[in-house]
N, C-alpha and C positions, 0 to 999 in steps of 0.2 A: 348813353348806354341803354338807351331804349329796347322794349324789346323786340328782336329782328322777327320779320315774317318769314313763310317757312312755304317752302313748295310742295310737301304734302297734306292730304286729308287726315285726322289723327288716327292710328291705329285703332283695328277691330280688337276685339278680345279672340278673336275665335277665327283660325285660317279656315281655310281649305281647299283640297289639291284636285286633280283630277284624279289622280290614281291611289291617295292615301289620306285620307282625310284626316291622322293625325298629326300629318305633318304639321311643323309654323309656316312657309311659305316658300319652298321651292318646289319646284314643277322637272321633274326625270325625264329631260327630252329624249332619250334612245325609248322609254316602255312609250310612248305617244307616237300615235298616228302621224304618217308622213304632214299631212295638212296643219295639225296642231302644230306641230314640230315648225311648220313654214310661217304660222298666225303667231307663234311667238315671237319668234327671229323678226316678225314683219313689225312689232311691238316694240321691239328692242329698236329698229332702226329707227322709229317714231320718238322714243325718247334722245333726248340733245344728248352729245357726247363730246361738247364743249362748254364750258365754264361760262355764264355769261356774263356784258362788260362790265357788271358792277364787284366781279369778282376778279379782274384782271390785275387789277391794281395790288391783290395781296399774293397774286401766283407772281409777277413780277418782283414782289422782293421778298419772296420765301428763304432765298440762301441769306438775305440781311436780317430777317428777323431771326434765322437760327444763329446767325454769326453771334444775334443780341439776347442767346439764351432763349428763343421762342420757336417753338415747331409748330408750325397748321398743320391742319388733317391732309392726308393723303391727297385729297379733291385738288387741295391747290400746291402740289408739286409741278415744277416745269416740265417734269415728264410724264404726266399721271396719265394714266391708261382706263377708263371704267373698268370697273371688275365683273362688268354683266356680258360686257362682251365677249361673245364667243363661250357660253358657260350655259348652264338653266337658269340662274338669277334672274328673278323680276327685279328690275331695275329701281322699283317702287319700294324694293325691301332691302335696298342696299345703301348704307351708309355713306358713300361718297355719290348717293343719286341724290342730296340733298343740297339744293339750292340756297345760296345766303342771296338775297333783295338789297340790302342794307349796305351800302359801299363804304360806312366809316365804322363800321362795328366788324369784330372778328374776333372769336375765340382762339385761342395757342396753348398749347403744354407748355410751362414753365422746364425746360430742360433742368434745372437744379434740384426742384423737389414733386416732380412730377404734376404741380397743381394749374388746373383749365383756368387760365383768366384771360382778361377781356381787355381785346386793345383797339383804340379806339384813334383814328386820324383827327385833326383839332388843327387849324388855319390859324396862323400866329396874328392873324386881324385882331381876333380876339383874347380875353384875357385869361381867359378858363382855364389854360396849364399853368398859371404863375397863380390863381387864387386857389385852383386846386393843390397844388404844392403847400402854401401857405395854410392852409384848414386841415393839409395830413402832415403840417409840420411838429419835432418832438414836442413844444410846448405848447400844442392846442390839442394834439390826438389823443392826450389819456383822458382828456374830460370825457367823463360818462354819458354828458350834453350834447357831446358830437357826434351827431348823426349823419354829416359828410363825407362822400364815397372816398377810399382810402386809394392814396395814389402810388402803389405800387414800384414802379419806374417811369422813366420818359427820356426820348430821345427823338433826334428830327430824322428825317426823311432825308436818305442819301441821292431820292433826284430831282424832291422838289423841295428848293431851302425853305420856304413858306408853311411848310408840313410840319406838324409834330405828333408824335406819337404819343400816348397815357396808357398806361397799363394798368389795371385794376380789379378787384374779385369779379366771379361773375354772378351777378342779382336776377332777380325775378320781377316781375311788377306789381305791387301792392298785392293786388288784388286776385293773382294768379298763384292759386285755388281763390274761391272765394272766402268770405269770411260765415263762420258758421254761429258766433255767439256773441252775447252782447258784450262780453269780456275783450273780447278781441276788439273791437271797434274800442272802446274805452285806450285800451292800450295802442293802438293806431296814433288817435287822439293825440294823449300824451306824448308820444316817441316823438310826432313830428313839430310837436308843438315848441319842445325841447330844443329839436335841432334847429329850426326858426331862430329861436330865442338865439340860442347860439353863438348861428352865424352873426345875426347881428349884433351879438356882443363883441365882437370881432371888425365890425364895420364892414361888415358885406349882407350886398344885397341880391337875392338872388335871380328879380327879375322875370322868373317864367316858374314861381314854386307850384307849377298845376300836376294833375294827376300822373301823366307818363313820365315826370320829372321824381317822384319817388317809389321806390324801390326797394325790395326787402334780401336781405341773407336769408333765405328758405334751407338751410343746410338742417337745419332743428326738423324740418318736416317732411325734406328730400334727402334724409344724410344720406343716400347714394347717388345722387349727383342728378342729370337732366340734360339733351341734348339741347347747346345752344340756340340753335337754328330751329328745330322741331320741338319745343318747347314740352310736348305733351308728351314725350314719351322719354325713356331712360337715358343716359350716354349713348348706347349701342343704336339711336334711332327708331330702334322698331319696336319695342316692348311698351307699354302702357304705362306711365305713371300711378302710382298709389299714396298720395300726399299723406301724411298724419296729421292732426290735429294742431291746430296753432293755442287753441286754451290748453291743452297740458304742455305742448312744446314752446316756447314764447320765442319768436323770430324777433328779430333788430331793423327797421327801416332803417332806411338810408337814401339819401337825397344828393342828387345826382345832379349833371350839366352843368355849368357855370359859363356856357358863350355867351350869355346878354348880363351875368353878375357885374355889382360895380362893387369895386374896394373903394369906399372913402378914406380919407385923411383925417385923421385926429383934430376935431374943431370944424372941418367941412360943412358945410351949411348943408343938408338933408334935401336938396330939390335938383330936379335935371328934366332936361325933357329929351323923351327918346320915345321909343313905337310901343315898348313892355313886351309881354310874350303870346302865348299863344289866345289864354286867355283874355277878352274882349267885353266881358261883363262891369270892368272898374270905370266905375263912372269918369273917372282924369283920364280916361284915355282916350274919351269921346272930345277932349277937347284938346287943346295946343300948349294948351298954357304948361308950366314947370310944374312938378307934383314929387311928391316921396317914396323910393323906391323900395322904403323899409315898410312903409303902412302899402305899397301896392301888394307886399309879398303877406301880410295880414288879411288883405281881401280877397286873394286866387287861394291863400289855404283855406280862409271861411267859405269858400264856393266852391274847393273839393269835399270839405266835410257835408256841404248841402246836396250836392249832386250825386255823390260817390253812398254816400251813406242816407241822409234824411228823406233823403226824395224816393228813396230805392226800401227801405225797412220799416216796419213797425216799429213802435216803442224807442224810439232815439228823443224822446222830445224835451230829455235834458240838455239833450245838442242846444237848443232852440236862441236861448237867449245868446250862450256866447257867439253862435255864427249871426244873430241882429249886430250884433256889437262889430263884431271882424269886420263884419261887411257894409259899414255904418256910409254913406255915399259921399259924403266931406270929410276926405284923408284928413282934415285936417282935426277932427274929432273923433277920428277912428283909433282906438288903442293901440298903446304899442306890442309889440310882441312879446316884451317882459309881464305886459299887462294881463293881456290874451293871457298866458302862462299860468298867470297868478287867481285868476277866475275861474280855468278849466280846475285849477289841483280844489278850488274850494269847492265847485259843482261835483265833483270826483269823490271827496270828501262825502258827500253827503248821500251819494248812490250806496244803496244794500247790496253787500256784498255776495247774497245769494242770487244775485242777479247775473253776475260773471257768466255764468254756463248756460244762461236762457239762452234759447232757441233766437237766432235774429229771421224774421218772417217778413219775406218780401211783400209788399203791396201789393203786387199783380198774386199772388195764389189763390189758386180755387179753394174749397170748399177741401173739396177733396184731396189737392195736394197739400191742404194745410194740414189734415186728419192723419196721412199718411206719414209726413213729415215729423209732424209731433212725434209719432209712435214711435219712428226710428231715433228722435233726441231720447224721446225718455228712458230706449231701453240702451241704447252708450250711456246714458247720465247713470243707471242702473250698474251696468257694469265697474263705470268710474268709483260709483260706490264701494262697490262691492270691493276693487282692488284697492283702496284708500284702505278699508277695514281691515284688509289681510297682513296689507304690507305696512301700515302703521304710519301712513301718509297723513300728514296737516292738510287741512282745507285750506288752500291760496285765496288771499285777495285777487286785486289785481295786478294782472300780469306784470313782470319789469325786468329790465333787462339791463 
């Protein structure tokens, strides 16, 4: 459930027409000069007015997915027509001119309770819809530890038996907005450390736990929702995003994929040899030999916390020791993920908790964008104040969910 790319640029704040300038973005072909009028229309012809083949596959069974309680957008009905066509619409500002790239990911209406989720094609080579069922099964899902994407429905493919379909919320990627305080990154931290832990109490291993592999419920910061495919802007496509804050609103990660995860067996000896995932940094991968796929999933999350975070902000350098530890280069001395767990809550423990709301200050800023920067935390943290005092709000630790 990666996040899909998107065929437009993000929206301006600010249209404008030839004839009205306060328009948002349609152009009145009758008050326009015969030529405009022809430079449009010759615009419109330039944009496609077919689907292309990575989206064929879900116009093809649009009447099955609705048979299966699931509607797509307009785009990929069997009959869909562009709405720019033959109209004044810029094509660029209309919601079915939005391209999906992504051929196994696809957003749908839940026809029973109107809710957008994300279904996702899945090759029964692998294991991913039977571990996934298992981690959103009733006696794993209420633990508060489970941070594994919830799987919704599933069903196969009525014309290729080899298909299976997962249906599940629809997430954002970590890090889309970015992270603004050191609270947040703490709680990051912990949430996924959690779900690690987990999984592996469970005996699964995840195999590829790197950064496009977790995911968050951004509904706390977008509760009005986000267009799947054009991520930067509203449901409706063309409008702007305006995220809220994740230290007063606390989002839930969630960790996603399971096509390279292994279920062990109860007593299974901990070693296999296989290729691991995307990341290439664990030392046992550079070689042949059999290694542990629950300490590989201990070193790509200590290598997300170094790259995503330590290598990118100031002031993390409580991170420091437990990602030496995670990422210790002989799996066979590397902690376990219960371990990991048990270290981060006592390093967590011992962090000031006026630290939460601190400014997180990228490495690369100037001088000046640091100056800048600063002023605008201090006057939201000003604010924060200020509405804590009115409304009679308790100062938060850290965040939890």
């Amino acid at each position: 459930m990666k996040r899909p790319p998107h065929s437009r640029p993000p929206p301006q704040q600010e249209h404008e027409t030839l004839d009205d300038p306060s328009s948002s973005s349609e152009i009145a072909l009758p008050s326009l000069p015969p030529i405009i009028r022809r430079t449009n229309r010759a615009l419109h012809c330039l944009y496609s007015t077919e689907i292309n083949p990575n989206e064929t596959v879900w116009r093809d069974r649009y009447h099955f997915l609705l048979s299966r309680g699931y509607k797509l957008r307009p785009r990929y009905h069997p009959e869909w027509t562009p709405s720019w066509l033959e109209t004044s619409a810029d094509p660029w500002n209309c919601e079915d001119g939005i391209e999906q790239f992504a051929p196994m990911v696809m957003d749908a209406t839940r026809q029973g309770d109107g809710k957008v989720v994300c279904l996702k094609r899945s090759e029964r080579k692998s294991d991913e819809v039977e571990i996934g069922r298992y981690l959103s099964s009733s006696h794993v899902s209420g633990s508060r530890r489970n941070h594994c994407v919830e799987i919704l429905d599933f069903f196969s493919d009525p014309l290729t038996p080899n298909v299976q379909y997962i249906a599940m919320p629809v997430l954002r990627s970590f890090d889309d907005p970015e992270f603004g305080t050191i609270g947040e990154v703490v709680d990051f931290v912990t949430q996924v450390l959690e779900g690690m832990e987990f999984m592996h109490s469970q005996l699964v291993a995840h195999g590829d736990l790197t950064g496009p592999n977790i995911m968050m419920d951004a509904r706390p910061i977008l509760p009005h929702g986000w267009h799947f495919v054009a991520d930067h802007c509203t449901p409706n496509g063309l409008d702007p995003l305006t995220p809220l804050s994740r230290i007063d609103r606390p989002v839930r990660y969630v960790i996603v994929d399971y096509d390279v995860s292994i279920r062990m067996r109860p007593g299974q000896p901990h070693l296999i040899n296989d290729n691991g995932g995307r990341d290439r940094d664990p030392p046992e991968l550079a070689t042949r030999r059999p290694y542990d796929p629950f300490k590989l999933d201990v070193f790509t999350l200590g290598n997300v916390y170094n790259k995503e975070f330590y290598q990118k902000y100031l002031g993390l350098d409580f991170l420091a020791d437990l990602m030496k530890e995670m990422m210790t280069p002989d799996f066979s001395k590397r902690p376990s993920a219960h371990a990991a767990l048990q270290q981060w809550l006592m390093v967590r423990s011992s962090l000031n908790v006026s630290m939460a709301r601190w400014r997180l200050r990228r490495q690369s800023e100037s001088i000046g964008e640091r100056v800048v920067l600063d002023t605008v935390a201090a006057a939201r943290e000003s604010l924060h104040s200020v509405k804590r005092l009115f409304h009679g709000e308790e100062k938060k630790a850290w965040a939890t969910t």
